[in-house]
C-alpha positions as CSV (number, residue, x, y, z in Angstrom):
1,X,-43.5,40.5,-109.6
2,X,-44.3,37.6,-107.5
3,X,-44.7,34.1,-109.4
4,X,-47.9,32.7,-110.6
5,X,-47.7,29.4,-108.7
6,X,-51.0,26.8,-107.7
7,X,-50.6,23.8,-105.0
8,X,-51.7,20.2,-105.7
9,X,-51.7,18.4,-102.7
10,X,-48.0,17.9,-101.8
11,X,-47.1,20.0,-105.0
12,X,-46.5,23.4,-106.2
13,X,-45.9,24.6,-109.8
14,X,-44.8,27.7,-110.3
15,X,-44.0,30.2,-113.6
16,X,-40.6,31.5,-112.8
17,X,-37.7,32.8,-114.6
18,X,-35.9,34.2,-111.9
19,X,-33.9,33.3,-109.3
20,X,-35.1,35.7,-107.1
21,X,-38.7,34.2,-108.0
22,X,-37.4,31.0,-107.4
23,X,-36.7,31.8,-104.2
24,X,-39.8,32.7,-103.0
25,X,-40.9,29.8,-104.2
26,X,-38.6,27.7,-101.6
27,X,-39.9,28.2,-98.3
28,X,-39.9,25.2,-97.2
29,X,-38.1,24.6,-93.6
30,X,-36.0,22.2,-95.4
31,X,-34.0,25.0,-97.1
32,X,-32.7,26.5,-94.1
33,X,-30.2,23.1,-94.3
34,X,-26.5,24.3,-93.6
35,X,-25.6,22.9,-96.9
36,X,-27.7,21.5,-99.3
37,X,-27.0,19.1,-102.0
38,X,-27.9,19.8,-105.1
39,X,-28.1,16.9,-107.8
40,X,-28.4,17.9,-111.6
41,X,-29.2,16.0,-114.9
42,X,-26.2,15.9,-116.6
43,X,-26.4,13.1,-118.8
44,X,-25.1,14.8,-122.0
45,X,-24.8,17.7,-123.9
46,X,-27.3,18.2,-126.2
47,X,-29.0,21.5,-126.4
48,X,-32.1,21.2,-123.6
49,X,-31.3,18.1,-122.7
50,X,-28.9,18.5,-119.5
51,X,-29.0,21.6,-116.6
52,X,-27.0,23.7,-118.6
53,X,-25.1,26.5,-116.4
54,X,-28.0,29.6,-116.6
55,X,-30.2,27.0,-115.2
56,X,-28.1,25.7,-112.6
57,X,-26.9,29.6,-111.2
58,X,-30.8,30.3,-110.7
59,X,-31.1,27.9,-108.4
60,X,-27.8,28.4,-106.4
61,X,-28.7,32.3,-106.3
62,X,-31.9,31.2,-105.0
63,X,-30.3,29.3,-102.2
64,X,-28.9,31.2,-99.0
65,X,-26.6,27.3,-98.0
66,X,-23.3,26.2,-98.3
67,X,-23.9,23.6,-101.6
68,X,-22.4,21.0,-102.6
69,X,-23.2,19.6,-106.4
70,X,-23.2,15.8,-106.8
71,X,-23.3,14.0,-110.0
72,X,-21.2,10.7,-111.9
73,X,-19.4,10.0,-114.7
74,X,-21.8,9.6,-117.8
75,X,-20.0,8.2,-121.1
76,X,-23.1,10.1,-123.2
77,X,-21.0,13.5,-122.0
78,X,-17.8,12.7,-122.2
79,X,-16.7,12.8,-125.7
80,X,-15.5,15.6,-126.6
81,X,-11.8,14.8,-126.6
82,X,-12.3,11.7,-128.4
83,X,-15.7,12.1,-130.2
84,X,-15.9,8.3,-130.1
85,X,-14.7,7.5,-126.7
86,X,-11.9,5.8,-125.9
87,X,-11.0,2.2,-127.6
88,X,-10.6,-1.3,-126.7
89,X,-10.5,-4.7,-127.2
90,X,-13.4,-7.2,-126.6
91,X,-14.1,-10.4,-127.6
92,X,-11.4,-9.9,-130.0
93,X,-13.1,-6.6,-131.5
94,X,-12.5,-3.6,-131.4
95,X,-14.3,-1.2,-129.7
96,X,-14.9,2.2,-128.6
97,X,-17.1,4.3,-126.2
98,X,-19.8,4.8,-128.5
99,X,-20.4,1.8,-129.3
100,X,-21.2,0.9,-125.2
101,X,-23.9,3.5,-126.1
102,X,-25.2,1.3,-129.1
103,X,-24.9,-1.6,-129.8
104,X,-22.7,-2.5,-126.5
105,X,-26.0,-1.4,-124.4
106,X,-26.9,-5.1,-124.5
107,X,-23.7,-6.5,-123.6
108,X,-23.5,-4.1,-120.7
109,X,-26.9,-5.5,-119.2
110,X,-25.8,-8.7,-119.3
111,X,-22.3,-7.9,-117.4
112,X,-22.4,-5.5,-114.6
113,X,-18.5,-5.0,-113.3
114,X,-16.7,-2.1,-114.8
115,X,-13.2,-3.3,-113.3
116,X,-12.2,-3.4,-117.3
117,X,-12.8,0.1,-117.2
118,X,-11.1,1.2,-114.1
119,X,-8.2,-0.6,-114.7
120,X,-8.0,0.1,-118.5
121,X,-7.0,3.3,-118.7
122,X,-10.6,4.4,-119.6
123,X,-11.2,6.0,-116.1
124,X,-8.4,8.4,-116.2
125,X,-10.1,9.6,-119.5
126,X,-13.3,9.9,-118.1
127,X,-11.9,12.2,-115.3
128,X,-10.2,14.2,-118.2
129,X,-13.4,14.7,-120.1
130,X,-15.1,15.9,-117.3
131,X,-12.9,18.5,-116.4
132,X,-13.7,19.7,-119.8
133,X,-17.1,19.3,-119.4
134,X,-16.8,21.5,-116.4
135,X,-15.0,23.9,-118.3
136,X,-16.7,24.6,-121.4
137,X,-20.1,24.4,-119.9
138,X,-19.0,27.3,-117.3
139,X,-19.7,25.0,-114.3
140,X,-15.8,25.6,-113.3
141,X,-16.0,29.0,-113.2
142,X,-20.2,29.1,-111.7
143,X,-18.4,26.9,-108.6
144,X,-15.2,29.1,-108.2
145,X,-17.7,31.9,-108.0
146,X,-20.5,30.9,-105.5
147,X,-17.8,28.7,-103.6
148,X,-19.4,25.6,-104.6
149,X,-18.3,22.1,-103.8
150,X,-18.5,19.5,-106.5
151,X,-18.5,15.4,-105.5
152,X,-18.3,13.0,-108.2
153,X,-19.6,9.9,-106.8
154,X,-18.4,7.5,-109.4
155,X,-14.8,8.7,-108.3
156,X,-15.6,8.8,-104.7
157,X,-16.9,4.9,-105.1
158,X,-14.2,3.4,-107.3
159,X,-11.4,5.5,-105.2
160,X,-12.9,3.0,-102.2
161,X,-14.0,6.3,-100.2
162,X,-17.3,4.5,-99.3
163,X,-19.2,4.4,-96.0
164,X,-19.6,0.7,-94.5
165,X,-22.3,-1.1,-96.2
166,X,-24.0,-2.2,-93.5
167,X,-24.3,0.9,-92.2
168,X,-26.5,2.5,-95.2
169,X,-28.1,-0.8,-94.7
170,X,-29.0,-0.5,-91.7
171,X,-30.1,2.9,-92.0
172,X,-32.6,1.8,-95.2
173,X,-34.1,-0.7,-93.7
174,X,-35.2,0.6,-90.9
175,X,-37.4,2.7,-92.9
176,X,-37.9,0.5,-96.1
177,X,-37.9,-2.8,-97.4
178,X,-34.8,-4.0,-98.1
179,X,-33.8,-2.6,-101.9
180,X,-33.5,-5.4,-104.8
181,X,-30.0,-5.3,-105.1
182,X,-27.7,-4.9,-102.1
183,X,-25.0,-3.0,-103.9
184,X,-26.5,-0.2,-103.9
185,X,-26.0,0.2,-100.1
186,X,-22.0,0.3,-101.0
187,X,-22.9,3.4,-103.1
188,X,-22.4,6.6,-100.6
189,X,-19.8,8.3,-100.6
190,X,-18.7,9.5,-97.2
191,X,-18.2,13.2,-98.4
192,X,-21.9,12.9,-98.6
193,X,-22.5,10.6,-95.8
194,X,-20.8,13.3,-93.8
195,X,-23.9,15.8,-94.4
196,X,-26.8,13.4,-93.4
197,X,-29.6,15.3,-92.6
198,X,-29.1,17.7,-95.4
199,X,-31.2,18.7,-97.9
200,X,-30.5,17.2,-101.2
201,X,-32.6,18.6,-104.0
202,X,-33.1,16.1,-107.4
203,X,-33.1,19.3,-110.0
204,X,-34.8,17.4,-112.5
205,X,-34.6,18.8,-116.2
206,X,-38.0,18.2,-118.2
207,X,-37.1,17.2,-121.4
208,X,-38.7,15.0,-124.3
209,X,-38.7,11.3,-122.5
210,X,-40.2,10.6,-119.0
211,X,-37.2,11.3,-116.9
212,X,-38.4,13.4,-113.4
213,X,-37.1,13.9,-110.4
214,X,-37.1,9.9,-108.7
215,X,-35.3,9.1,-112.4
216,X,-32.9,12.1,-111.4
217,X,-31.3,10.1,-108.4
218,X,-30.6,7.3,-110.7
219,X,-27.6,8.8,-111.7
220,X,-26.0,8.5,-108.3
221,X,-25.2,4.9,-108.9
222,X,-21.7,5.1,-110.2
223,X,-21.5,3.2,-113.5
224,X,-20.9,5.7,-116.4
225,X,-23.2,3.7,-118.6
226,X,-26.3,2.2,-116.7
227,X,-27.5,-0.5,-118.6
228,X,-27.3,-3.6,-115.9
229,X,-29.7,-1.5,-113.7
230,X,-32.0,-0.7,-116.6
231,X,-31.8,-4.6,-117.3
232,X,-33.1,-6.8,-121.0
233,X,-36.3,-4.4,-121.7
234,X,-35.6,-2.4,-118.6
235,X,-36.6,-5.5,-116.2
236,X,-34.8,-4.1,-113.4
237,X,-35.3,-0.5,-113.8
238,X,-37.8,0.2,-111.5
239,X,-36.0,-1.1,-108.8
240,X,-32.9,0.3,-109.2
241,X,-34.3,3.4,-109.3
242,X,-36.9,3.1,-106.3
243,X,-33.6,1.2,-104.6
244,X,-31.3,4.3,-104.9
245,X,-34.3,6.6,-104.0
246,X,-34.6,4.6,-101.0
247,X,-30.9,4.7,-99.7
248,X,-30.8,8.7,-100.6
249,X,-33.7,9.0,-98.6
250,X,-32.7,6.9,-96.0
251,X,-29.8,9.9,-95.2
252,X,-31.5,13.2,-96.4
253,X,-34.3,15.2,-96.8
254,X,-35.1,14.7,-100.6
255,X,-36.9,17.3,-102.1
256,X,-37.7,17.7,-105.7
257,X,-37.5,20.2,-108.5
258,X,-38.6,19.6,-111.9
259,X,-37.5,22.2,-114.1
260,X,-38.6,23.7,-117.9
261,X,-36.9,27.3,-117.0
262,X,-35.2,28.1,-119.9
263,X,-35.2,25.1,-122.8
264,X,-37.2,22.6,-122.8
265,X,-36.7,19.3,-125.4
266,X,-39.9,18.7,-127.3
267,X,-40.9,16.2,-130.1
268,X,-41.1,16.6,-133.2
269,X,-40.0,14.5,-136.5
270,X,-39.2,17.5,-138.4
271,X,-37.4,19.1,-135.3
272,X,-34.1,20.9,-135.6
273,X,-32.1,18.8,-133.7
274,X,-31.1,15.3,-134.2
275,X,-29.7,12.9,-132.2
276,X,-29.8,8.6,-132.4
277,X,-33.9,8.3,-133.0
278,X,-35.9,11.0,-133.1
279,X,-35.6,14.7,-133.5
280,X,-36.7,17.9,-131.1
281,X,-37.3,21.6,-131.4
282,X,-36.0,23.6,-128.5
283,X,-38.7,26.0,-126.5
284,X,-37.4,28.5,-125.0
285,X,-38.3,30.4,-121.9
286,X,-41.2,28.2,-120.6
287,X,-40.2,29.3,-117.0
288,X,-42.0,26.5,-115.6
289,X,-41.2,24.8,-112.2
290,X,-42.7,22.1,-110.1
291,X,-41.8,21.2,-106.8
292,X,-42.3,19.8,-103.5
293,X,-41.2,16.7,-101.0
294,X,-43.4,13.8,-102.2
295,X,-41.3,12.9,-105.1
296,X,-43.9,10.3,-106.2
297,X,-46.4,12.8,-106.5
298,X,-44.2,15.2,-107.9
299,X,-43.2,12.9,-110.7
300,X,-47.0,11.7,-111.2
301,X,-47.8,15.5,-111.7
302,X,-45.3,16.2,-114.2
303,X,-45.9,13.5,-116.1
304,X,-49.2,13.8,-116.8
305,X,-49.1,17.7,-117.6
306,X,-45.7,17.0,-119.7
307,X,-48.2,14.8,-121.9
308,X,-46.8,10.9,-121.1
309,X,-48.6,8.1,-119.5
310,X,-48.0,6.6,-116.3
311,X,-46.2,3.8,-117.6
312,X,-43.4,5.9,-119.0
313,X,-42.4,6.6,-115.9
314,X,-42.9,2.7,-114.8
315,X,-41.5,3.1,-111.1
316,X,-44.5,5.4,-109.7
317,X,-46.3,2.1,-109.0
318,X,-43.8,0.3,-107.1
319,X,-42.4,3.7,-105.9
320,X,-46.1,5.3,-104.3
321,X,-45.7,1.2,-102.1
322,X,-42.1,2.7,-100.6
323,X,-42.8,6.5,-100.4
324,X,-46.9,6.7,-100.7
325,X,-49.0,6.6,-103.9
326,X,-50.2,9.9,-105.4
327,X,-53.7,11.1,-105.5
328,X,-55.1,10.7,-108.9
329,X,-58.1,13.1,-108.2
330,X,-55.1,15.7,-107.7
331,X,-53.5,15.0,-110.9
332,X,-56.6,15.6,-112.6
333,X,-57.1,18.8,-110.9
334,X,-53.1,19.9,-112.0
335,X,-54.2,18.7,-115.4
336,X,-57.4,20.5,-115.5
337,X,-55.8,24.0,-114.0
338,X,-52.2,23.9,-115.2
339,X,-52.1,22.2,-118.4
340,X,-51.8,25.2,-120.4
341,X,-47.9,25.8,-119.0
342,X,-46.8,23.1,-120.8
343,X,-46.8,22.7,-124.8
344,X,-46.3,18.7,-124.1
345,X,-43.2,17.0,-124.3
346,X,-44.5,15.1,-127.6
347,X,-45.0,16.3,-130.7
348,X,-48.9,16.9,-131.5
């Protein structure tokens, strides 16, 4: 049975719960790239809140390329060994992982090297958790299977296996204006550098904050926490994240898929799952999908139908400048023919 699916400008959405589906839904010449890079949201491992391994395998079945998965260390999923992170010594405190996530989130704004880290002892950790990561979740066994290639990038970048600066530089700004903060063009791997002109897909998980597919890339800058880029009350977030968009899509063709497939995160006090300030239910089977090239329009879209308000997802201003703004009057249409897919993202 073919998928419902409606275009909105630049956009299509798209009820889908198949991977066969799902590939009907990807004609775009883009995906007849010899290998195509695949990016997932993998930022922890709460239920509905990362591409879990079901989700993940619809798309690669969907897919006729070589792939290759990219991602980085995240601290938020990698404590299962030590459930609070490895320890240390700051200040004349001691420390641990989890407390980076809470109350260190301040300290790590104000101090961006992660040499400490590195050179600590924590990194070799952080490489151990994610191999179980990999393993519990099923993602060893889905890439032994479809003979997929995984790249970490925060171990491709702190290993010093890095294309020339200048070179990423060059090739950004002869297409943009130059990003905020010039580390950023230290942050390609050559793995990946060596597939320029691929497709690289943002596989974007809807969940219960504003987080889409031009938030998705964001996790290809290397540090396992984030907090410098997100900056005291996020002051250079949308940067960083327009920045990194900018260098990604300096090398590849970007393309963008936001994804409510199979859980979804939603609102609610009362929900049955807690984590550190607020509580969701999980909805399963939504089978939603949006997709399409212009990521600003894309995340515009989604936002709206998901229930948030521009400014939660404060980049699309800045970011419509770099890439091209979204049409409102097409969000309105999406909104006035589509919003009945999605139950909202907030709690009612």
């Amino acid at each position: 049975m073919t998928p419902q699916r409606h275009r909105f400008g630049p956009v299509t959405l798209a009820n889908t719960t198949s991977s066969a589906d799902l590939r009907g839904l990807l004609d775009d010449p883009w995906f007849k790239s010899e290998t195509i890079i695949v990016k997932p949201n993998w930022v922890e491992t709460k239920p509905a809140l990362f591409t879990d391994c079901e989700t993940l395998r619809i798309l690669l079945e969907s897919l006729d390329s070589k792939v290759v998965v990219v991602e980085g260390h995240q601290i938020g999923r990698s404590m299962k060994e030590l459930p609070e992170g490895m320890s240390f010594t700051l200040e004349g405190k001691e420390r641990n992982w989890l407390w980076l996530m809470r109350g260190g989130w301040s300290w790590l704004e104000r101090n961006p090297g992660w040499g400490w880290f590195r050179d600590g002892g924590h990194w070799d950790q952080i490489q151990r958790e994610e191999e179980l990561f990999l393993d519990c979740q099923g993602f060893t066994d889905l890439f032994r299977e479809m003979d997929v290639e995984y790249v970490n990038v925060t171990d491709e970048i702190w290993s010093g296996r890095t294309v020339d600066p200048a070179v990423i530089k060059g090739a950004v700004e002869s297409r943009f204006k130059p990003v905020s903060e010039e580390r950023l063009y230290g942050y390609v791997p050559r793995r990946l550098y060596e597939l320029r002109g691929a497709t690289l897909i943002s596989f974007a998980k809807v969940k219960q904050y504003a987080t889409f597919s031009m938030k998705n890339l964001f996790g290809l800058i290397p540090d396992p926490l984030r907090a410098w880029w997100h900056g005291p009350k996020n002051s250079r977030f949308d940067d960083s994240v327009i920045g990194i968009n900018k260098v990604y899509t300096a090398l590849f063709n970007v393309y963008g898929v936001c994804e409510a497939l199979r859980r979804t995160a939603i609102l609610n006090p009362e929900g049955e799952v807690e984590v550190p300030g607020f509580r969701y239910d999980v909805a399963e089977g939504l089978g939603m999908v949006a997709l399409g090239r212009h990521l600003v329009s894309l995340d515009a879209i989604v936002c709206a139908l998901a229930g948030f308000e521009f400014k939660d997802a404060s980049y699309l201003e800045g970011a419509g400048e770099e890439f091209g703004a979204y049409n409102m009057e097409v969000v309105e249409e999406a909104m006035s023919k589509a919003s009945e897919w999605f139950p909202g993202m907030r709690e009612k």
